[in-house]
N, C-alpha and C positions, 0 to 999 in steps of 0.2 A: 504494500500500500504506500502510496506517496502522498506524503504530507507537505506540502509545495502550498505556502497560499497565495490566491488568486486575488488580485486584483478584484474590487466588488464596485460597481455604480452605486453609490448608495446615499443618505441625506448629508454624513459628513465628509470630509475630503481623506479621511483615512483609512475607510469601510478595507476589509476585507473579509472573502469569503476557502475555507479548504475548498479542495478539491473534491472530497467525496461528501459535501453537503449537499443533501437532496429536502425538499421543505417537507414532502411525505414519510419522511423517515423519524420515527418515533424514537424519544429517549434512550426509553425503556430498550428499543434493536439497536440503538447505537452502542449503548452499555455492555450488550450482548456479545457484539462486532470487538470491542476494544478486550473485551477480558479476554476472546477464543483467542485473538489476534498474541494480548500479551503473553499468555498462556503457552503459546506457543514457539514465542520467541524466547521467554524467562522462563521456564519449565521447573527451575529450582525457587522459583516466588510465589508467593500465594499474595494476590490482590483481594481487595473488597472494593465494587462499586455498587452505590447507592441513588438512585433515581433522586430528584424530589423535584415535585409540581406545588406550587404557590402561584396565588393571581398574580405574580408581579413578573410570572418567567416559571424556567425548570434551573436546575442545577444538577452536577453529574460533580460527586465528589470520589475520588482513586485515593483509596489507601492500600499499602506496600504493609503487609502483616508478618509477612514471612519472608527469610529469604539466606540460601546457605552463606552469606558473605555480609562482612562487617558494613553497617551503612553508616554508621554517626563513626564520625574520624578523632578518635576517644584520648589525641594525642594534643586536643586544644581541651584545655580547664575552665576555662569561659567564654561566653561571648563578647562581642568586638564595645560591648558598655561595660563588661567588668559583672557581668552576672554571671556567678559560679556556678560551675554544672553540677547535679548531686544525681543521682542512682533514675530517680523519674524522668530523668531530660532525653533518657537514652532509650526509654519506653514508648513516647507518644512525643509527635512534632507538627504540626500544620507547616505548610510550607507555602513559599510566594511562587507559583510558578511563573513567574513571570521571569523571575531570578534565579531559577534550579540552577542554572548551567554558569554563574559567579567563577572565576578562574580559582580561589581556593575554597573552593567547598563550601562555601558561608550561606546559607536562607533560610530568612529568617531569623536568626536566630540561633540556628546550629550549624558546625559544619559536617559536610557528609564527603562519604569517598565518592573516587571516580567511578564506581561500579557502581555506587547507588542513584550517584548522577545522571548516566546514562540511562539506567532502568528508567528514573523519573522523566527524563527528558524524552524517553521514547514514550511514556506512558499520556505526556505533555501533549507533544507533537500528533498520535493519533487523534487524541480526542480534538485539538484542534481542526484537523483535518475533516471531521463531521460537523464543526462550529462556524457560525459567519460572527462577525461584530463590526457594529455602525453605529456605535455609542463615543461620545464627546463628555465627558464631566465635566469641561468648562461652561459649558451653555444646558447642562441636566438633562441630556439627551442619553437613553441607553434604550440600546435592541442590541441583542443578540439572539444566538439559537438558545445556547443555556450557558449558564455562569460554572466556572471550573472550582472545587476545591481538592487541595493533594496535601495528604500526608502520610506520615508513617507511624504505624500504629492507630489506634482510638483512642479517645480520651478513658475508657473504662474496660479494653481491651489492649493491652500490650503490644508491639514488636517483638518478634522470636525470631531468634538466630537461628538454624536448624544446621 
């Protein structure tokens, strides 16, 4: 699958739409599309993606639950403010995917290795690729298909090494 985005006409001057956005194609099969896809490319990760419909749009949130290889890079003690990491940091993380791909591991908050990097930034890049966005927050304009959120672990669920 190629994740290339396209060029979109759209209200503001920075619309783009992926490639394999079709406006018939539901959430819920896109969700579907992205885990066989990840699944198949990361065979030693175990993903969780979660649908969710609200009037204001949908959202497709990828969390990275498992996976045989180190993802938090356990060789930095805190973050780039001076917040010290303790035992739960290395459990559950939200991440900016906007920023996965930072040249030392850093988003958000934490830094991650180059293998976790990758996984997130391939995880990134499909769902993009089902995603269009025509939203401006300077003038309070937002359309897109659905809003991304990535992390590793859950908040009430852990990350495991396996």
């Amino acid at each position: 699958m190629e994740t290339i985005l396209l060029d979109r006409k759209g209200y503001t001057s920075h619309a783009w739409q992926g490639n394999n956005y079709k406006s018939d194609l539901r959430l819920k099969d896109i969700a579907k599309i992205i885990k066989q896809e990840l699944k198949k490319e990361f065979p030693s990760c175990v993903f969780s993606l979660v649908c969710q419909l609200y009037s204001g749009g949908q959202s497709l949130s990828i969390n990275l639950m498992k996976a045989d290889f180190e993802v938090f890079n356990k060789t930095y003690t805190q973050d780039k403010n001076g917040n010290i990491y303790d035992k739960r940091s290395y459990e559950y993380a939200q991440l900016n995917h906007y920023t996965v791909m930072e040249i030392d591991g850093y988003c958000n908050g934490m830094y991650l290795t180059k293998e976790a990097q990758q996984v997130l930034k391939r995880a990134v890049d499909l769902s993009n690729s089902f995603n269009f966005d025509d939203s401006d927050g300077q003038i309070d304009y937002f359309h897109t298909n659905f809003y991304l959120h990535l992390a590793i672990g859950k908040w009430d669920k852990p990350f495991q090494k396996i």
